[in-house]
Every structure is written in structure tokens, then in C-alpha cells.
C-alpha positions as CSV (number, residue, x, y, z in Angstrom):
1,X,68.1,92.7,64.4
2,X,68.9,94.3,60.7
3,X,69.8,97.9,61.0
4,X,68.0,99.1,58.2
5,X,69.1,102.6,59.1
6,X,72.8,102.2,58.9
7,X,72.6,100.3,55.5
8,X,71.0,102.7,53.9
9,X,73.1,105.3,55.0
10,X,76.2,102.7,54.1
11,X,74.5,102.3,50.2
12,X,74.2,106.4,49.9
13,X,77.5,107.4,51.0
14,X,81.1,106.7,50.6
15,X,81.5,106.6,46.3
16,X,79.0,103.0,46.8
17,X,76.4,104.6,44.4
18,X,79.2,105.8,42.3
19,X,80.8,102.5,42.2
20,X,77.5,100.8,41.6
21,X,76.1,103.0,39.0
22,X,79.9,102.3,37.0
23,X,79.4,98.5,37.6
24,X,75.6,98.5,36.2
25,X,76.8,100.5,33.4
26,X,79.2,98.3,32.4
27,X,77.6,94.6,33.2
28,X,74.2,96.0,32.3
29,X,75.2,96.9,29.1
30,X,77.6,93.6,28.2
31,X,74.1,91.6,29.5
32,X,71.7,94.2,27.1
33,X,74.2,93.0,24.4
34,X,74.0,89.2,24.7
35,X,70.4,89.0,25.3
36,X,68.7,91.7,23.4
37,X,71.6,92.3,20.5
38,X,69.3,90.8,17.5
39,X,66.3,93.8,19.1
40,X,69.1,96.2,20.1
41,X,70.7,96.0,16.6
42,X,68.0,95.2,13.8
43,X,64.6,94.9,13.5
44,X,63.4,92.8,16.5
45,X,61.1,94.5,19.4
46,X,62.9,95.8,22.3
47,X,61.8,94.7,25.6
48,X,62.9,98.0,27.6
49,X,61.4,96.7,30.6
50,X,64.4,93.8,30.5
51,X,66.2,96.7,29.3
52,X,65.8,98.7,32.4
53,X,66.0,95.2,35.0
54,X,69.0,94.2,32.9
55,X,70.8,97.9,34.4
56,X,69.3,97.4,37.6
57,X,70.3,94.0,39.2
58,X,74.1,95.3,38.9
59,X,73.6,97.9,40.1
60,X,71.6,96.6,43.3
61,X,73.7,93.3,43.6
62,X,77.4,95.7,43.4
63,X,75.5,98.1,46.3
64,X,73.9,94.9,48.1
65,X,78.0,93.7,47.9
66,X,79.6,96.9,48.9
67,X,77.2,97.4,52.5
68,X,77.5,93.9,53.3
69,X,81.2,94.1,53.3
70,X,81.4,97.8,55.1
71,X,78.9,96.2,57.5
72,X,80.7,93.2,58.3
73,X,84.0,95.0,58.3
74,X,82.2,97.2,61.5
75,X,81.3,94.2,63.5
């Protein structure tokens, strides 16, 4: 059975969300660039809801990474 518990205390301690946030900053805004630069830069719409999903699936995938490992590393 999953222990819910103990990942979410493993994806709210230990630097992960500081780590994560870093890694969705950077990758986030590299992906914003190539996707969006034409709306970002001129005169196109933005989408901010890509925007916003473009931020968060780095930082959930870098958070999903780092419990995994300190998980499996505890077995």
C-alpha cells in the first residue's frame, strides 16, 4: 500500500520544494519561451492558463522525482 503520509511529508521537507520551485522556474520558463514566444513577445494573445501548467508540470514532475528517489532509497 502507498504511504501517502510519508510522501507528502518527503515533498514538503528537506530543500525538495526549493529544489522544485528552481527547476520549474527555469524549464518552465525555457518551455513559456518556445511555445508562447510570438504571444510572450508581440502582439499574439497569451494563453496564461498554459502559462501557469507550463510552471507547474516541472515543478510537480522535479517533486514527483525527488520523493520517488528518497522513498526508494528508504526501502
Amino acid at each position: 500500500m502507498f504511504d501517502w503520509k510519508r510522501a507528502i511529508g518527503l515533498a514538503t521537507s528537506g530543500g525538495v520544494p526549493r529544489r522544485a520551485f528552481w527547476v520549474a522556474l527555469v524549464v518552465g520558463t525555457i518551455l513559456n519561451l518556445i511555445n508562447q514566444g510570438d504571444a510572450l513577445i508581440g502582439h499574439l494573445p497569451v494563453s496564461w492558463a498554459k502559462v501557469a501548467l507550463t510552471y507547474l508540470v516541472p515543478f510537480a514532475v522535479s517533486t514527483h522525482g525527488a520523493v520517488s528517489a528518497r522513498m526508494g532509497a528508504s526501502s
